[in-house]
C-alpha positions in Angstrom: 87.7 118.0 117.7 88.3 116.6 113.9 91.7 115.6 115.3 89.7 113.0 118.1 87.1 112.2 116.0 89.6 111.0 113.4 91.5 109.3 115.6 88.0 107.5 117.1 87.1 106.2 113.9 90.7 105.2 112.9 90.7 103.2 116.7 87.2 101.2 115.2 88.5 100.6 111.7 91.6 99.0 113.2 89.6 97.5 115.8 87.5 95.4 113.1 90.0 94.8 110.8 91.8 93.1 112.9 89.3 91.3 114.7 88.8 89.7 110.9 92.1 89.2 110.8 93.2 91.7 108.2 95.6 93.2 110.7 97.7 92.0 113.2 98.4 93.7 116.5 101.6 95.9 115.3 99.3 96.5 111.6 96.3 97.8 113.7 98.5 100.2 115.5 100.1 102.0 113.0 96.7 101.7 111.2 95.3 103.9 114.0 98.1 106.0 113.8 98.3 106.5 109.8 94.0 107.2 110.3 94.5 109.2 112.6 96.2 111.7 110.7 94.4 111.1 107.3 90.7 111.3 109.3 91.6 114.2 111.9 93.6 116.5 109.6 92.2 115.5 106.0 88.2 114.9 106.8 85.7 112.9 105.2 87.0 112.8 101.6 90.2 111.8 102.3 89.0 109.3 104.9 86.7 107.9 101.4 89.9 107.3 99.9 91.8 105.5 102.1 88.7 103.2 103.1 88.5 102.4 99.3 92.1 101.3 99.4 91.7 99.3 102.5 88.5 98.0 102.1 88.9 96.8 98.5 92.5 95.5 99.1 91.4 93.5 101.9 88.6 91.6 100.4 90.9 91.2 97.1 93.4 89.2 99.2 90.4 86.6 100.6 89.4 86.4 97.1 90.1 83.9 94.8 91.8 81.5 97.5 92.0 77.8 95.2 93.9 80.4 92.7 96.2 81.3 95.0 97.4 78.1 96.6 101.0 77.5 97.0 101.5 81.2 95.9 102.5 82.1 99.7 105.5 80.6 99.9 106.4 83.4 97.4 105.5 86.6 99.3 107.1 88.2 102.3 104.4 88.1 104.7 100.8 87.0 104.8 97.2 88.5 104.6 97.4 90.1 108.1 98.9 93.1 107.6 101.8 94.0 110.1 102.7 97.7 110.8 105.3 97.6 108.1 102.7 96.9 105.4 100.4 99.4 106.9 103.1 102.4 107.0 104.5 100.8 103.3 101.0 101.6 101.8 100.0 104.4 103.6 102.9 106.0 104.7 102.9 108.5 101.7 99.6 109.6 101.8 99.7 110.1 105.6 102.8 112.7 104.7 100.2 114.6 102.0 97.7 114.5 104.6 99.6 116.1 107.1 100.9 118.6 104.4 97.4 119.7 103.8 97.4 121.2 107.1 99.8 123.3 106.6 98.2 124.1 103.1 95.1 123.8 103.4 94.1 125.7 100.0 96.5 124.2 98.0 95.6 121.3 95.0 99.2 119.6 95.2 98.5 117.7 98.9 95.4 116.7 97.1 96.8 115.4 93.9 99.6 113.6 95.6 97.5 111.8 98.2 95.1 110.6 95.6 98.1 109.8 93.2 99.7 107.6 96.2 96.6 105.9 97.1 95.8 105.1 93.0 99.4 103.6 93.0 99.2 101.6 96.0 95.7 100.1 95.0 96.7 99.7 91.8 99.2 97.5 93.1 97.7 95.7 95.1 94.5 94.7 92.3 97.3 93.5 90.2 98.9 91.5 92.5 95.5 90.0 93.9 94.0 89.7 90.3 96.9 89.0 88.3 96.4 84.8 89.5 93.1 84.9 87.3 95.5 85.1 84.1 95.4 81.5 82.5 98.7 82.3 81.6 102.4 82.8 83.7 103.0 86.1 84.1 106.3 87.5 82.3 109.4 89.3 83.6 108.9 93.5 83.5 112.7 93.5 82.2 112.5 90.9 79.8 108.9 90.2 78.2 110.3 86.9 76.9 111.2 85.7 80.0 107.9 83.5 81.8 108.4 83.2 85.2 106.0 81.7 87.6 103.2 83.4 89.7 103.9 85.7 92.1 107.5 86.2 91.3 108.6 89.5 92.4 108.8 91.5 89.3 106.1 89.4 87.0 103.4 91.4 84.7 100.8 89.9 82.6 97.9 91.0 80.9 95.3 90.2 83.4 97.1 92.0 86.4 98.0 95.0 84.0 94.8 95.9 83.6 93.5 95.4 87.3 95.9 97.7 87.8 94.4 100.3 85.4 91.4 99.6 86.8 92.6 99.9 90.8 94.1 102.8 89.8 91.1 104.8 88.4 89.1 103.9 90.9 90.9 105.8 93.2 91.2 108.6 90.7 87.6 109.0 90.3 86.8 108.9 93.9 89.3 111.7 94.1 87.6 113.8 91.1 83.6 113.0 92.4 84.8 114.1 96.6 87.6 116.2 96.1 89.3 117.8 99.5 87.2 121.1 100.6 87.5 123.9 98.2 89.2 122.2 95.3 87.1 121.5 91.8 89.1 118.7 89.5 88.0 117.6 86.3 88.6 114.9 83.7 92.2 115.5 83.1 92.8 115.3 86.6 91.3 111.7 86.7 93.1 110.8 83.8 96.6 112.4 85.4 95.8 110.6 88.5 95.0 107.2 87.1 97.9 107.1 84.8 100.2 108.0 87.8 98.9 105.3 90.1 99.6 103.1 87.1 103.3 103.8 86.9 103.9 103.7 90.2 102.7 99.8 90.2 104.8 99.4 87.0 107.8 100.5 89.2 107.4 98.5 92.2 107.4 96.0 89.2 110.2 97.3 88.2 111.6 97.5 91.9 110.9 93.5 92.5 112.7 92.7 88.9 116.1 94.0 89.8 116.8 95.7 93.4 114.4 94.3 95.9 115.9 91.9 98.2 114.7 88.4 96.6 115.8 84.8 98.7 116.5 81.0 97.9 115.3 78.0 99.7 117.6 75.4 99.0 115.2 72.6 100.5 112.4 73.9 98.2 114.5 75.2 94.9 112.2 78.1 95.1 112.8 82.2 94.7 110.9 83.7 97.3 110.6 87.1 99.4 110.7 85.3 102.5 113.3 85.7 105.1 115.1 84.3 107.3 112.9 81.2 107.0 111.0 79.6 104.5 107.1 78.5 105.3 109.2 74.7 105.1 111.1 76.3 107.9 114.0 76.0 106.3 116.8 79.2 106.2 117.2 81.1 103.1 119.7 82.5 101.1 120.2 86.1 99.9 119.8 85.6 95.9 120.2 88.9 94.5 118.9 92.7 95.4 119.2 95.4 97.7 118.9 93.2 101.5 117.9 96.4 103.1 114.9 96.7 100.2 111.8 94.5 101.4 108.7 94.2 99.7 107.2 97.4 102.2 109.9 100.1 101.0 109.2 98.7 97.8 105.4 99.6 98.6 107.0 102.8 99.9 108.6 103.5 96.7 105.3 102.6 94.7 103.3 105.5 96.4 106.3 107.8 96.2 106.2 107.4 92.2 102.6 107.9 91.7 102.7 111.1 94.0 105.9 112.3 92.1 104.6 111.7 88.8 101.2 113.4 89.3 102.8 117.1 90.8 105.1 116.4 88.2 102.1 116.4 85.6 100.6 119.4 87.3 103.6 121.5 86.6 
């Protein structure tokens, strides 16, 4: 019965979001699928988790819109989230749910769902909340290098610290409504927020040298977007990994936080 009542309330969540056009068709799918598996086998506290992520992320990326101008001709896709961005975010904490039901007593399922979640929001805070620095951001690999905003691989100060702050949000939730039968205290939160942290810091890292990055000639612009340009014109593989979009990149965001926190607890 959790299994259908989990899958019920993933069907509505999906349902709204994309009637408010945070998902598209393909995003509200694998949303349903992903809640589905995070509702049915996790429960309530796990389903507080993800909702935080989705919810927060989602009215983050209608925030601040005059700041953001012009800065979607640097990003791969746009603020309806496609089933790619869905499974990018949430694919990793979908795989601790699951694990959870196999072991169901254990801490580690916990600890890397929360850590993956913390990473992925973390993320996502910075890259929402890094526009409200009054400065450019600067390359992860090269702090002396200013690039412009929303380059793939661009840190500053401002988005930093949203990140922190993304991230321990999570983390607390995670300490407050931990998963039946577990008890975590402050040195969890602090494990769990620093992990979510450096996962963002690698997908930083990620964007700065491997991920797939393009060029429109017409425009003289970097950008993530592929084959066409929002100018429609076609552009050109610059550097990185063409198989490495910005959702493995997400992918590999999650994985790090989740690593880094079992890692901790070891």
């Amino acid at each position: 019965m959790q299994l259908l009542y989990g899958f019920l309330l993933a069907l509505l969540i999906a349902f709204l979001a994309h009637r408010a056009h945070s998902l598209n068709v393909s995003g509200a799918i694998a949303a349903t699928a992903t809640g589905t598996i995070i509702f049915g086998v996790g429960g309530w506290e796990w389903a507080i988790l993800l909702l935080t992520f989705f919810i927060t992320s989602s009215g983050l990326s209608r925030a601040f819109k005059k700041r953001k101008i012009g800065l979607d001709e640097k990003y791969s896709k746009g603020h309806e989230r496609d089933a790619g961005q869905v499974f990018g975010n949430g694919g990793i904490a979908a795989l601790f749910a699951l694990l959870h039901g196999f072991y169901p007593d254990a801490l580690w399922p916990w600890l890397g769902f929360a850590a993956a979640l913390a990473a992925v929001n973390a993320d996502t805070w910075a890259t929402e909340l890094g526009v409200l620095n009054p400065h450019p951001p600067r390359m992860i690999t090269d702090l002396r290098k200013v690039v412009e905003k929303g380059t793939s691989g661009g840190i500053s100060l401002v988005g930093t610290l949203a990140a922190l702050a993304g991230s321990a949000i999570i983390a607390a939730l995670a300490v407050i409504f931990p998963a039946k039968g577990l008890s975590l205290n402050t040195g969890h939160w602090l494990l769990l927020t620093a992990s979510g942290l450096a996962g963002s810091l690698f997908d930083s890292l990620l964007g700065a040298t491997v991920q797939a990055i393009y060029f429109c000639p017409k425009d003289q612009k970097e950008t993530e977007r592929h084959p066409l340009h929002l100018c429609g014109t076609e552009t050109v593989h610059l550097r990185g990994w063409k198989w490495l979009t910005n959702d493995w990149v997400n992918f590999g965001c999650g994985a790090m936080g989740a690593i880094i926190a079992l890692v901790g607890v070891l």
